[in-house]
TORLUMGU-837190 format. One line per field, with one value per residue (C-alpha): residue number from 0; z, y, x. Coordinates in Angstrom, 2 decimals, padded with zeros to 5 digits, always signed. Layout:
<rs>
i = (NUM|...)
pz = (Z|...)
py = (Y|...)
px = (X|...)
</rs>
This chain:
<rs>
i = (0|1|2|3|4|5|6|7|8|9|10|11|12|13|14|15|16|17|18|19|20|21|22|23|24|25|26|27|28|29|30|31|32|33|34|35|36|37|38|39|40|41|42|43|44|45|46|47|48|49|50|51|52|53|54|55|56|57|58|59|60|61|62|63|64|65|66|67|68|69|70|71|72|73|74|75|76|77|78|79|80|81|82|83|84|85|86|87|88|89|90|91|92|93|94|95|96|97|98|99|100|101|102|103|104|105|106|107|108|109|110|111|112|113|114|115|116|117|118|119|120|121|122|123|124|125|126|127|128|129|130|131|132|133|134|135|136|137|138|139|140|141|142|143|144|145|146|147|148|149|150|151|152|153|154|155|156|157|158|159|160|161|162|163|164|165|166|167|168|169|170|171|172|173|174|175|176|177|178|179|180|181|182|183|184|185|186|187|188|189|190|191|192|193|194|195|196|197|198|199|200|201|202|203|204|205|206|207|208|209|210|211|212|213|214|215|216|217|218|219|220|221|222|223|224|225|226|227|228|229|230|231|232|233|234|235|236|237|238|239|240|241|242|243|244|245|246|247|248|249|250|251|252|253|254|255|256|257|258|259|260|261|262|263|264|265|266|267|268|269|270|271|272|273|274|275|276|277|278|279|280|281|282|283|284|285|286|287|288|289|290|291|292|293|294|295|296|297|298|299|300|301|302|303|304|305|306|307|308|309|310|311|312|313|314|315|316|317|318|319|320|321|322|323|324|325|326|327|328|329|330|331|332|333|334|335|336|337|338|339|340|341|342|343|344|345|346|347|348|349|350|351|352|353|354|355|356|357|358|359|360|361|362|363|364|365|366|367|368|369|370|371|372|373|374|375|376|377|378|379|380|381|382|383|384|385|386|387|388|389|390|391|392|393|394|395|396|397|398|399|400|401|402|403|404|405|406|407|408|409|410|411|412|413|414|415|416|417|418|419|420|421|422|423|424|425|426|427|428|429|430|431|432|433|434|435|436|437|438|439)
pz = (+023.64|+019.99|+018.15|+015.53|+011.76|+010.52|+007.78|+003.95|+002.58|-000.77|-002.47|-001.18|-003.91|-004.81|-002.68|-004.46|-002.89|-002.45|-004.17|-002.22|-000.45|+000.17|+000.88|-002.81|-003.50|-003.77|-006.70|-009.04|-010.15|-006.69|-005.73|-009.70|-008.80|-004.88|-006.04|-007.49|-010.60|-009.85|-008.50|-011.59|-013.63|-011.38|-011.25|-015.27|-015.27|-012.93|-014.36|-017.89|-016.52|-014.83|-017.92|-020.07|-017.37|-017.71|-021.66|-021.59|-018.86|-020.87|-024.31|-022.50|-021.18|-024.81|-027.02|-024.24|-026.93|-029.54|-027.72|-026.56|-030.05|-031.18|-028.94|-028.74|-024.03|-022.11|-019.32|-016.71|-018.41|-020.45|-015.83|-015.27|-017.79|-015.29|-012.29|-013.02|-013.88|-010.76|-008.88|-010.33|-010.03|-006.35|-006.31|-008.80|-006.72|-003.36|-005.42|-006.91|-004.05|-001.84|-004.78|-004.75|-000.94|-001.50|-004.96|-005.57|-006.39|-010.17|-010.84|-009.57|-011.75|-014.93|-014.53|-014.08|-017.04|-019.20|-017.81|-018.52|-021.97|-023.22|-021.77|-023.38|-026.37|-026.36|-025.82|-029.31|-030.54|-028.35|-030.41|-027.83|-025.39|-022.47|-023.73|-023.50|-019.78|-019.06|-020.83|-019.19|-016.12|-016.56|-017.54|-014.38|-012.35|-013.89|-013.62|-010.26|-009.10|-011.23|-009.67|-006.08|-006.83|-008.89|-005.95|-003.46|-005.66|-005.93|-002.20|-001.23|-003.23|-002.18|+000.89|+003.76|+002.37|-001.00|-001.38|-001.60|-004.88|-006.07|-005.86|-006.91|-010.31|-010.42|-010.08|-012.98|-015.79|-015.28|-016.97|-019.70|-020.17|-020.44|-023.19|-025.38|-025.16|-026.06|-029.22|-030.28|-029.66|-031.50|-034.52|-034.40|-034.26|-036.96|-039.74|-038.54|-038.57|-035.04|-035.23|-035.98|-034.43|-030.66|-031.54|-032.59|-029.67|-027.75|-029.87|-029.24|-025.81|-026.95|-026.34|-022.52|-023.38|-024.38|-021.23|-019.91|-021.94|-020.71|-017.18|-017.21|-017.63|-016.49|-013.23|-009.85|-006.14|-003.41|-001.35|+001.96|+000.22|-000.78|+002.73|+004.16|+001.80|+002.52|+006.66|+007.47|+006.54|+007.43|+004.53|+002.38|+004.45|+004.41|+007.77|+008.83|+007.41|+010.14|+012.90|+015.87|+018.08|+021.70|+024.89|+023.02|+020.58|+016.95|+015.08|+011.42|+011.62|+011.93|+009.77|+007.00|+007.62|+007.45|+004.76|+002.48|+003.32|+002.11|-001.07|-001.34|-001.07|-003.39|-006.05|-006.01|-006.75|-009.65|-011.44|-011.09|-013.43|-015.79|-016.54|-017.35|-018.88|-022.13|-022.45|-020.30|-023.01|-026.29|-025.17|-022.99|-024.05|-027.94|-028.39|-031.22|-031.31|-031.83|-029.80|-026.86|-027.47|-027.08|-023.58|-022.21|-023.46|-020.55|-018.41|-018.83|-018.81|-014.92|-014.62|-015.01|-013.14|-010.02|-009.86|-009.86|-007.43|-004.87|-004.68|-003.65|-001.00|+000.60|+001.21|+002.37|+004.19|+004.84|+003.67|+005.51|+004.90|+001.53|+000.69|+003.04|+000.56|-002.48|-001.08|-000.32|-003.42|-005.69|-004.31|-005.09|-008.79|-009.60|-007.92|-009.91|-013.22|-013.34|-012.99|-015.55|-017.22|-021.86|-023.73|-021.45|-023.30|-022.95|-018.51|-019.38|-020.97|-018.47|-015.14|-016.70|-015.39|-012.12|-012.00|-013.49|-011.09|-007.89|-008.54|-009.47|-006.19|-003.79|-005.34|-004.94|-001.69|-001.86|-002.87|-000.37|+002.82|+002.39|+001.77|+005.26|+006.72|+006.31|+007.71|+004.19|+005.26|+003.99|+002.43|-001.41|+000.79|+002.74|+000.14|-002.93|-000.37|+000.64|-002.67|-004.77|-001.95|-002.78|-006.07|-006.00|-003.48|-005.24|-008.35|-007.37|-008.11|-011.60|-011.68|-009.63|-012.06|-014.69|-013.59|-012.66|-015.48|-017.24|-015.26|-013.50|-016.22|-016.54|-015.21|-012.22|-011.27|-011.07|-007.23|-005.99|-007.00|-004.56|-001.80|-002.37|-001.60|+002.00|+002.79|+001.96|+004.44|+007.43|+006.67|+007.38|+011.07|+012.08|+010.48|+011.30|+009.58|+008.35|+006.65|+007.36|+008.32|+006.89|+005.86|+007.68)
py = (-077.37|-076.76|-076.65|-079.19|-078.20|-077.65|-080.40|-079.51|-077.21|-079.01|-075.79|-076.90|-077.97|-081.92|-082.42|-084.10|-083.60|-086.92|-088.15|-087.07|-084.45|-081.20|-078.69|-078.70|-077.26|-073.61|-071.34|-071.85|-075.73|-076.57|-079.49|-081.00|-080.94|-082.04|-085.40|-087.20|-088.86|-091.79|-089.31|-087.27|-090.65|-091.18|-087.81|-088.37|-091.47|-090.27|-086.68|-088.92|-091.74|-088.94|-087.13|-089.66|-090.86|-087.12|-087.85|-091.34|-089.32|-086.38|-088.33|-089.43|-085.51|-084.10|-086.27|-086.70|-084.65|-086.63|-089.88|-088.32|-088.34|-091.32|-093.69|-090.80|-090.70|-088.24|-086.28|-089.17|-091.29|-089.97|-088.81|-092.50|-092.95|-090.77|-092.47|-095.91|-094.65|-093.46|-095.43|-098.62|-096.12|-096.93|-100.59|-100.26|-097.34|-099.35|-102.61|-100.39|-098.95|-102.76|-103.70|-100.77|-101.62|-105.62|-105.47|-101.82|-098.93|-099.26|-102.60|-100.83|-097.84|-099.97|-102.24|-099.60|-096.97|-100.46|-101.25|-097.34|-097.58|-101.30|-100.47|-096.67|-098.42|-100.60|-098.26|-096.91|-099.72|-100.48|-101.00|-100.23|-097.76|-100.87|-102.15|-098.79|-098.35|-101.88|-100.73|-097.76|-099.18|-101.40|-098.22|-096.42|-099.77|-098.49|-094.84|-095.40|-096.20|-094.03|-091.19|-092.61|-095.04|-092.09|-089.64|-092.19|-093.14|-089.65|-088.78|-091.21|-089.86|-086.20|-084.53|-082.12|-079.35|-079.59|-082.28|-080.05|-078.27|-081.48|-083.18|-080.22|-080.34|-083.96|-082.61|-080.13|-083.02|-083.85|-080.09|-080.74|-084.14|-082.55|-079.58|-082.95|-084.09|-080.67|-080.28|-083.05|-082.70|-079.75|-081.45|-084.75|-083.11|-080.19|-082.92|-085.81|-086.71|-086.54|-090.25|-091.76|-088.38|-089.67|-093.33|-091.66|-089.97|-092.82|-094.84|-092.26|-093.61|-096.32|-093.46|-094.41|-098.48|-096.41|-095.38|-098.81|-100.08|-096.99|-096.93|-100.88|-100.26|-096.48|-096.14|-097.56|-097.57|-095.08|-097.28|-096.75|-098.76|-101.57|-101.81|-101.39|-104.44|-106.59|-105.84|-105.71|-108.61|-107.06|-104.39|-103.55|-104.52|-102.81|-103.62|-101.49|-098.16|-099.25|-100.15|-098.23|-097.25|-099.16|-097.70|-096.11|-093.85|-093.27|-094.65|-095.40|-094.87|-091.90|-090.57|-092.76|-091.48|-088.04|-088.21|-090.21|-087.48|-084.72|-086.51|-086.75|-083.37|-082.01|-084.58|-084.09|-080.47|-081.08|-083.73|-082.00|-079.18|-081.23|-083.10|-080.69|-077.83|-078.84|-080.05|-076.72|-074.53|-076.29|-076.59|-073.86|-071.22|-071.95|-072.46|-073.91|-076.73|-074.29|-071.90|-074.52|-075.36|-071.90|-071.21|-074.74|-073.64|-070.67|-072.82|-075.08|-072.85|-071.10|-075.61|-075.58|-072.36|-073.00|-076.93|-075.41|-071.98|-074.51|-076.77|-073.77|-072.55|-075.73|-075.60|-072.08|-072.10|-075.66|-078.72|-077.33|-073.83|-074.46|-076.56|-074.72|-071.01|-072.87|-074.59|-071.54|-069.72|-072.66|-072.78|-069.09|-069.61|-072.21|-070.07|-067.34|-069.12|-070.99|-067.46|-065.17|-063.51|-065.32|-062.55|-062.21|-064.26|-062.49|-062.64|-066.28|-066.66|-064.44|-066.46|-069.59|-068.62|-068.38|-071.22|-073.77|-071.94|-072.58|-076.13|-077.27|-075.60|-077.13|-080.73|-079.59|-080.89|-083.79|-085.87|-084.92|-084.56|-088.17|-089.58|-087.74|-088.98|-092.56|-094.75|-096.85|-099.69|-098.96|-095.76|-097.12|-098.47|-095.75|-093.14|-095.22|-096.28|-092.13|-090.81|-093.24|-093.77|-089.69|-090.35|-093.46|-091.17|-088.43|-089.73|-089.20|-085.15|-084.92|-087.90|-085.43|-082.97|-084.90|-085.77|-082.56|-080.90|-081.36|-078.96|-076.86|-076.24|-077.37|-074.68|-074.13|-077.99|-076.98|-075.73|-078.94|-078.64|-075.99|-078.17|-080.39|-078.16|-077.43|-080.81|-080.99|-077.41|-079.47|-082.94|-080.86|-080.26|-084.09|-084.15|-082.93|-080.84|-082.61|-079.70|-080.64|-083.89|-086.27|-090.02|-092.44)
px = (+126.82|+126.77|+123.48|+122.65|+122.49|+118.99|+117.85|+118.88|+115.72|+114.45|+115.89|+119.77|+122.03|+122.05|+118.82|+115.67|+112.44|+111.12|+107.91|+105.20|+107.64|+104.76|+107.44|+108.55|+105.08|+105.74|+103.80|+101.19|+101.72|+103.68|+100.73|+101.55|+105.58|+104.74|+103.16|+106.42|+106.31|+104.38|+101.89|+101.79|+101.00|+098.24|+096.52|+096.84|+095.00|+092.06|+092.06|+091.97|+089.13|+086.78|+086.95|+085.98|+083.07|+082.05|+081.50|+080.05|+077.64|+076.02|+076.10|+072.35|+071.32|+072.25|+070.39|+067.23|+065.19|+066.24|+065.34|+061.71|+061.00|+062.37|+060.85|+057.88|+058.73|+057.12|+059.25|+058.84|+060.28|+062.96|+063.91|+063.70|+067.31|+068.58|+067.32|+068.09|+072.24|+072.10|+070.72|+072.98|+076.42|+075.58|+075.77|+078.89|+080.63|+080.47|+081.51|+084.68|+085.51|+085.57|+087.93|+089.84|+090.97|+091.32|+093.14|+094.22|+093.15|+094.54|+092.83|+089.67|+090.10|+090.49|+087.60|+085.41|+086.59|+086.31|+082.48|+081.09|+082.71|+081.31|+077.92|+078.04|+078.66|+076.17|+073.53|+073.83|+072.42|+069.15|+066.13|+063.36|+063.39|+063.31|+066.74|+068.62|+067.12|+068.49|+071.90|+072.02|+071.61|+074.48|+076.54|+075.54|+077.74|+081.12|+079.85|+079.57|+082.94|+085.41|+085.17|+085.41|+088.78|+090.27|+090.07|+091.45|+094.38|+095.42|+094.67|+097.25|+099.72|+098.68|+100.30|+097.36|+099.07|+097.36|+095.16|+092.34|+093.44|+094.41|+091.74|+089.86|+092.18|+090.87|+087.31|+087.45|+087.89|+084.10|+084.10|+086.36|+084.58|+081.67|+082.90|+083.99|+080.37|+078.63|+081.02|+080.52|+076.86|+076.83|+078.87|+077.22|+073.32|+074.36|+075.40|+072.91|+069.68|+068.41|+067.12|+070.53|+072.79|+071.66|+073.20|+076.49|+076.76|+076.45|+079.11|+081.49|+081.75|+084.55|+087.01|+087.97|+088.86|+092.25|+092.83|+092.87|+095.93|+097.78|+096.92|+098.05|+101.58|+101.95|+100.05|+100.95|+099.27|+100.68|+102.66|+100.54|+098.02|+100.21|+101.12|+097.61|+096.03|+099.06|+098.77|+095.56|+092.99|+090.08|+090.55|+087.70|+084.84|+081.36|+080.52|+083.40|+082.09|+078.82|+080.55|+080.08|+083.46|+083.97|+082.07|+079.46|+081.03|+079.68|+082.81|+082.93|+078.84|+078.13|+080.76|+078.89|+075.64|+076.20|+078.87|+075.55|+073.54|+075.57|+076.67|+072.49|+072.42|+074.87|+073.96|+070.56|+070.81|+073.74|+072.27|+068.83|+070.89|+072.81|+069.97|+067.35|+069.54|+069.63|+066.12|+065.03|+067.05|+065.85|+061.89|+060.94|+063.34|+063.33|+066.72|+068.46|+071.03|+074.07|+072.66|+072.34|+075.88|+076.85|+074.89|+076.22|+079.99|+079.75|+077.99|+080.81|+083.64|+081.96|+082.39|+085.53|+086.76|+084.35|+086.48|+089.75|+088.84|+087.16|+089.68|+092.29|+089.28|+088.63|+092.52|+092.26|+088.98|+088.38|+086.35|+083.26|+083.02|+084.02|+080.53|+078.76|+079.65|+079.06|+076.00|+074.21|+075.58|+074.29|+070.71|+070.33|+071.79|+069.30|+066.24|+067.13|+068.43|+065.04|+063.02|+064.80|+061.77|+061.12|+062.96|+066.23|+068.25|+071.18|+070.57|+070.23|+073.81|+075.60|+073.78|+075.17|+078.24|+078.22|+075.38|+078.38|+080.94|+078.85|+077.35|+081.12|+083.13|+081.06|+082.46|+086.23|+086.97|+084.56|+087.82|+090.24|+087.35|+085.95|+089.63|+090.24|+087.27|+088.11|+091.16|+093.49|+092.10|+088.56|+089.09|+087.65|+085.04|+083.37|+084.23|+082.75|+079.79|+078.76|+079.87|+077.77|+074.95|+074.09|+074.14|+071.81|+069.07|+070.10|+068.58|+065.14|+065.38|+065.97|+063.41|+060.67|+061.62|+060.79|+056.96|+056.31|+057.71|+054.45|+052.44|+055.19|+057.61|+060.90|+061.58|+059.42|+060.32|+064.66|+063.93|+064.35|+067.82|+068.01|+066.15|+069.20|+071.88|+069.95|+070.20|+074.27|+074.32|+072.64|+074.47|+078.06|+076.38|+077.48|+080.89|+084.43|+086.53|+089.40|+091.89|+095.67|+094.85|+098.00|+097.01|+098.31)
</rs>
């Protein structure tokens, strides 16, 4: 009996590895190659939308001491902008992610990179401090989603193999987002008066409605989601991400519960950070506007490197160990970054590196370990749910920080970030690991 030929190897002459195909992911861009064309378009448009959201996002953190004057806030409230973005990204990210699984994960994507870009907009030109925390609110609803529908198209599209670094490549546009809106913070507050330099920033924010007309005719859902809203009518339902499983198991529930928790967590200690940076570096440690540029540029730059290492660990090590390193390592960053003794400048700029590395790995495989945790069905659902649930709860640390500030310090109020990253540690104790797991 003669033994059948082994399949052609991707390498073979005259053989195309199909999109999605994993085994044509060999060497340093292999996960790019491994998503197809259509899958390169759409890891474009979501690197391109989360970036952007990163701008529209810190165009409010940057000019917070700018705005204290202006409308002459004290640290509670100028927290409360914070809060309330937040808090409303959670209404909007569950809302994004239900419309994500009933009418596509493109549609989704465009409605919310056109909402955080109108309402960024408009906040340039509130008159009273009220009407830019309304505005701002109604920012935080396309805020909200973005991130969530971006990571789930690209999932889809993503083979086990490497969704983790490619989500994680995903992940690491919030830092180059971010670099836009420090340069242009540092331009903007250089050349302008501070009273009109904050209003610039914010009409800077028209930038993403670009994306929109591109992402219309270039960007397509992964087929198993095509199939999944057209066979299954009970798609996109937020009573499925509660429902307990038959004879008495936890189902969909639990999952949802603990995956909130350690999106709490994890949010609560970042956004505790990119809040109060800025305002921590220009108040308590003297700083000037370039020379607060030039400590957030390495805090940025750790950003961006800690996005793209993570993503390759959480491949490596796993979605759990992964946060549960960078956890740990990120709680002992903030103790220490918040401590560094008035005259140690220099300590201060070299800790801002590993501080951005840290608090940015741990989000790598947040992408590719809630896609895994959810079936296509609901998968914009739960993961827009959890990931925008932590940041609505979430919201209440930089907001702590903020009344406390006035008798502890900015400083001295930043441990609660690390309070925050505990939490994420002891939320992993009710989930799986999901490394390797295929979509169906």
């Amino acid at each position: 009996m003669s033994t059948p030929p082994p399949p052609p190897s991707v390498s073979s002459p005259g053989v195309r590895p199909a999109p999605g195909d994993h085994s044509a992911g060999d060497g340093a861009f292999g996960w790019l190659r491994a998503l197809g064309p259509r899958g390169r378009r759409a890891f474009a448009g979501a690197f391109g939308g989360y970036a952007l959201d990163s701008y529209d996002y810190f165009t409010l953190p940057l000019s917070m001491v700018a705005l204290s004057a202006h409308f002459g806030l004290d640290s509670g409230e100028t927290g409360l902008f914070t809060t309330v973005t937040l808090a409303t990204s959670a209404v909007g990210g569950a809302l994004a992610g239900v419309i994500a699984d009933r009418a596509g994960r493109v549609r989704a994507l465009m409605i919310t990179v056109l909402a955080y870009a109108v309402f960024t907009v408009a906040c340039g030109f509130a008159p009273t401090y009220e009407t830019l925390l309304v505005l701002r609110a109604l920012q935080g609803l396309g805020f909200g989603g973005e991130w969530a529908v971006g990571a789930v198209l690209v999932a889809e599209y993503a083979g086990a193999r490497h969704r983790g670094r490619t989500l994680g490549a995903v992940q690491s546009s919030w830092a180059v987002g971010w670099a836009l809106a420090a340069l242009f913070y540092t331009l903007v507050f250089s050349f302008v008066g501070d009273d009109l330099a904050w209003r610039v920033m914010f009409w800077t924010g028209a930038l993403p409605a670009l994306l929109v007309v591109w992402l219309r005719r270039r960007v397509h859902d992964a087929p198993r989601a095509t199939a999944a809203r057209e066979q299954d009518p009970g798609r996109g339902s937020f009573a499925a991400v509660f429902r307990p499983g038959r004879d008495g198991s936890p189902g969909l529930l639990r999952t949802t519960v603990f995956a909130s928790l350690l999106s709490t967590g994890v949010q609560g200690g970042y956004y505790t950070l990119a809040t109060w940076v800025p305002t921590y570096l220009k108040t308590e440690r003297g700083l000037s506007v370039v020379d607060t540029g030039g400590y957030l540029a390495l805090l940025i730059s750790g950003a961006f490197l800690g996005y793209l290492t993570g993503g390759r660990l959480t491949d490596r090590l796993g979605r759990r160990n992964n946060i549960w390193l960078f956890a740990l390592l990120s709680a002992v960053c903030i103790l220490a970054y918040a401590h560094i003794p008035h005259g140690a400048d220099t300590l201060l700029l070299v800790l801002g590196l590993p501080l951005g590395f840290c608090m940015s790995a741990i989000f790598s495989g947040f992408g590719s370990y809630l896609s895994e945790l959810y079936p296509t069905p609901v998968r914009g659902t739960g993961q827009g749910f959890t990931y925008n649930t932590g940041r609505a709860v979430g919201a209440v640390f930089p907001t702590l920080v903020g009344f406390l500030a006035d008798g502890w310090g900015v400083g001295g109020a930043l441990v609660f970030g690390a309070i925050g990253y505990g939490l994420a540690a002891l939320a992993l104790l009710g989930l799986p690991e999901t490394r390797g797991k295929e979509l169906a």
